[in-house]
N, C-alpha and C positions, 0 to 999 in steps of 0.2 A: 448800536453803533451806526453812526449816518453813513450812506454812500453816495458814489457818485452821483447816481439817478436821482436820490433826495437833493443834492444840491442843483443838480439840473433842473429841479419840477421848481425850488423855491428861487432860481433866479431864472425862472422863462427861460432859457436859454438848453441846444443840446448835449448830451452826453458826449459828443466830439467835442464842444466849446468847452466842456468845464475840462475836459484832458487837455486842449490846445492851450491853455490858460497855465497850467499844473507844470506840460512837458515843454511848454515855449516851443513845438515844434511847427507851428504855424500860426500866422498874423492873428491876434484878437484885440480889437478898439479898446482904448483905454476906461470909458465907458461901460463897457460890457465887462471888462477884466473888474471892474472897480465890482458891478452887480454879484458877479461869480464869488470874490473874493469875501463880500459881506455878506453872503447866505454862507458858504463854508464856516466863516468865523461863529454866524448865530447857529447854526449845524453839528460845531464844533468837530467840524471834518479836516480831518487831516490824509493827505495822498498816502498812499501805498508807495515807498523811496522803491521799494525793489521793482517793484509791478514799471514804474517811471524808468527806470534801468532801464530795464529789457525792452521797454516802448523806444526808449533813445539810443538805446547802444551803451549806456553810460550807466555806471556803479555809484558815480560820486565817491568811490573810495579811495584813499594810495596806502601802496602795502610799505613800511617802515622798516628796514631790513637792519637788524644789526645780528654782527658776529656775536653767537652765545657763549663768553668767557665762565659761564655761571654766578655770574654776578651783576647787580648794575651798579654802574659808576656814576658821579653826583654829573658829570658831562652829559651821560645817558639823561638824564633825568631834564638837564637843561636844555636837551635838545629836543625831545620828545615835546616839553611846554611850549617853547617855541611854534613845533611843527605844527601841535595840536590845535592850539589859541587859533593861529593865521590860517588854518583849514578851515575851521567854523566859520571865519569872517568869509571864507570862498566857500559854504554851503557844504564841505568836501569834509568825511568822516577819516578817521586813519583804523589801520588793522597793522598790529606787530606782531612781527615774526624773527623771532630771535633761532638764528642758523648756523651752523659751523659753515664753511667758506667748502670746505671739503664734506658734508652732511650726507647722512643717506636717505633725508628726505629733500627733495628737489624742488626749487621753486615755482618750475614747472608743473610739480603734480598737485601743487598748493594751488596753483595760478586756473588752473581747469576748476577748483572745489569753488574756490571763493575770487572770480576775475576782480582784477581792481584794473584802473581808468590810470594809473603811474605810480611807480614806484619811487624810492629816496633809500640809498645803500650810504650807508656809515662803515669806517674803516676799511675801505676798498684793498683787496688785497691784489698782489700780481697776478696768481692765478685764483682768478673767482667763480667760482661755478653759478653764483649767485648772478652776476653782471652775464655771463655767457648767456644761461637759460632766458634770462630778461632779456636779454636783446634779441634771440632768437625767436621769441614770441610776437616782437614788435611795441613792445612794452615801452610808454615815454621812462624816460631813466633819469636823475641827478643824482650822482655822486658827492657827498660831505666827504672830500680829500680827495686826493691826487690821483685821477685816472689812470689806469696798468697803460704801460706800452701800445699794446694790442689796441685799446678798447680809449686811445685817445681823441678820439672825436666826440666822445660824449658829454655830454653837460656836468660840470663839476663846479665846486666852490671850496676853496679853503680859507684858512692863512698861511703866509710862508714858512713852512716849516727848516726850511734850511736857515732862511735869516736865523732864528726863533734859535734853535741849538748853536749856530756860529753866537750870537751876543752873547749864548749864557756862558758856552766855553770860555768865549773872550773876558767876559766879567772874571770869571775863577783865575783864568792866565793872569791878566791884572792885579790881580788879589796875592800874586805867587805861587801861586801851584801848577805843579809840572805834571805830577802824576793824578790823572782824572780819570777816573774811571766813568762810564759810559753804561748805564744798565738803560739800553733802549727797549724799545716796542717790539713786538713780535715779527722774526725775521721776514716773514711772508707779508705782510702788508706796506704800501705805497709811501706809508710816511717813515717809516722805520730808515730808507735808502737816503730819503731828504733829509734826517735828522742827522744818521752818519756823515753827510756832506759837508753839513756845516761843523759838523764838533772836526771834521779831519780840516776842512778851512783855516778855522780859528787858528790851530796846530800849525800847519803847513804857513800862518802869515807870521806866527810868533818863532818860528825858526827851533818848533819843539818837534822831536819823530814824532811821526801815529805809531802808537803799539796795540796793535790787533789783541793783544791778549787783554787790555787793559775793557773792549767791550762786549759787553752780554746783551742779551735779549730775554724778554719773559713777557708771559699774556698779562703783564697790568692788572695785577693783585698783592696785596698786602704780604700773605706769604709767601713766595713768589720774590718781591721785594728783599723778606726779612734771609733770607735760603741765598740770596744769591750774596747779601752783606755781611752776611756771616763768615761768607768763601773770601770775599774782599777785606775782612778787618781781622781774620786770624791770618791773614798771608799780609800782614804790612802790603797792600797792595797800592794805600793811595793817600792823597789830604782831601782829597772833594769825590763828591759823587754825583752825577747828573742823573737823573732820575725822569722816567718817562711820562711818570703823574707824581702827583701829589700821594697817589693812594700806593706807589710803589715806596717813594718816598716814609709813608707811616712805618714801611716795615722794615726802613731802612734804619730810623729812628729804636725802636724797640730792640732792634739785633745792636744797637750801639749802645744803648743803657744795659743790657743784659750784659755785655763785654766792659763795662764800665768806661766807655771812649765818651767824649763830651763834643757836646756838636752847639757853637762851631769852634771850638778850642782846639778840641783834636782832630778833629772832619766836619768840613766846607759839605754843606748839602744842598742842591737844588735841582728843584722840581721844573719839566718844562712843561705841565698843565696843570691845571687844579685852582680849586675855589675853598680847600680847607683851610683854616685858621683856629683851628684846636689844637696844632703839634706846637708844642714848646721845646722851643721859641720859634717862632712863625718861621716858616720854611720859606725861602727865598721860592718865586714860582712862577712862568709867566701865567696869567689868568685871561682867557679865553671867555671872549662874551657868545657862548655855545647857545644859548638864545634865539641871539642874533641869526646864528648858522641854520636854525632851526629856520625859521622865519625865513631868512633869504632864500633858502631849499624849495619851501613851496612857493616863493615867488615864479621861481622859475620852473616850476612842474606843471603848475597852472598857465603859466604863457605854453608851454610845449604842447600841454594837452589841449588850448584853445589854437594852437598854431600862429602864434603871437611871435614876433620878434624877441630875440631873445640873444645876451650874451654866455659866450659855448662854456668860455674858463676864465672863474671868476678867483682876483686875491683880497681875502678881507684885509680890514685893517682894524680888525677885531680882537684886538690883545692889547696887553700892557705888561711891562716885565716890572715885576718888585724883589726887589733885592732884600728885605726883610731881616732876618738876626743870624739866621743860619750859614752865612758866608762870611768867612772872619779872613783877614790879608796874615799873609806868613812871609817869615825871611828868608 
């Protein structure tokens, strides 16, 4: 295996120029970078990423932080590609670390093992242990969703999640239906509050009450879904359901063929995220270009950690809502 010294002897030049070259820590003519760079390649010398870290202060890494529901969600998956792709294009590697918000291992004592250069939190809850220890280290931070109270100055990105639940409420009210049930997101996280706002909106402009009993929460899982429509379709409790994913959604679906109820004959379903198209018949959904989110996240991780200008809270306009088969109009 070639080293530095080997490539120093085969472009003349010293073992400080072939590292100033490597850590860009200090000026080398382009000339000279060009020499260093063509005995490395014939060398087949590649730098030590870590040994370069600790020479600059810098890991090149960002830690990927999602809440561990035990599961990954098709969102997860599209936000990760996103993040991943657009790191590579900024040299920048990712490390995930899947944490309960509440965990008894600390991101802090992760953060000592394996330091990374910025972090990127998905599903930001109110109280986040996750966001505290990070900031408390000095940690650059962007938030995928809506920043807690507390911890509002930080760099965040969404989409509007209040618009997002007020349309799809209002689509159902439109359609005729009074009794909507509401199976949201898990009460502890930022969007759960925005989603409540807009489904009680909707309500409060179409001159229908909010009835508190009518909404649930659950961590966005399939059973979880199938458990709580179970409770709603042997208590006549509703004509529609608004559903937190698509993936709650499926189990929404399955508890209604089990009970022999027909969707959307007997019950109006819709999804306010998700990218499935396997539930028959296609579940009404907004679709989330999560991607996207990915991708704009390390836009703005990489301006923080270069100390670039940067916008603090950003709103995509990264969705589109499809109304699909499963939302039927009643008299």
């Amino acid at each position: 295996m070639s080293t530095i010294l080997d490539v120093s002897k085969k472009a003349g030049v010293s073992k400080s120029t072939v590292s100033n070259v490597f850590n860009k820590k200090k000026y080398v003519s382009d000339e000279v970078r060009e020499k260093v760079l063509q005995a490395a390649k014939e060398l087949n010398y590649y730098p030590n990423k870590l040994a370069l870290g600790l020479a600059n202060n810098k890991t090149n890494m960002i830690g990927l932080f999602l809440e561990n529901f035990g599961e990954f969600r098709n969102m997860h998956h599209k936000i990760i590609e996103g993040i991943a792709i657009k790191l590579n294009e900024y040299n920048y590697n990712v490390i995930l670390y899947l944490d309960s918000v509440d965990g008894d291992v600390s991101p802090g004592m992760k953060l000592r093992a394996e330091p990374i250069d910025g972090a990127i939190i998905l599903d930001p809850a109110i109280e986040d242990s996750r966001i505290k220890e990070l900031v408390s280290s000095e940690t650059p931070i962007v938030l995928v969703g809506r920043a807690p109270h507390d911890y509002s100055n930080l760099c965040s990105l969404d989409v509007n999640n209040v618009e997002i639940a007020y349309q799809a409420t209002k689509l159902l009210i439109e359609h005729g239906h009074r009794k909507i049930v509401l199976i949201n997101s898990a009460s502890n996280l930022t969007i759960t509050a925005d989603r409540l706002k807009g489904y009680v909106k909707a309500h409060f402009e179409a001159g229908i009450e909010f009835e508190p009993s009518l909404v649930y929460n659950c961590n966005n899982t399939k059973s979880k879904g199938r458990e709580l429509a179970k409770r709603v379709l042997e208590s006549n409790l509703a004509t529609a359901i608004i559903t937190e994913s698509d993936v709650v959604a499926s189990g929404v679906y399955e508890e209604a063929k089990m009970q022999g109820i027909k969707i959307p004959s007997d019950l109006s379903v819709f999804a306010l995220g998700g990218t499935d198209e396997t539930l028959t018949p296609e579940v009404g959904k907004v679709i989330v270009d999560y991607k996207k989110m990915g991708e704009d996240a390390v836009k703005k991780i990489i301006k923080i950690i270069n100390k670039e200008p940067f916008e603090s809270n950003t709103e995509l306009e990264a969705y589109r809502m499809v109304k699909a088969k499963s939302v039927a109009r009643i008299e």
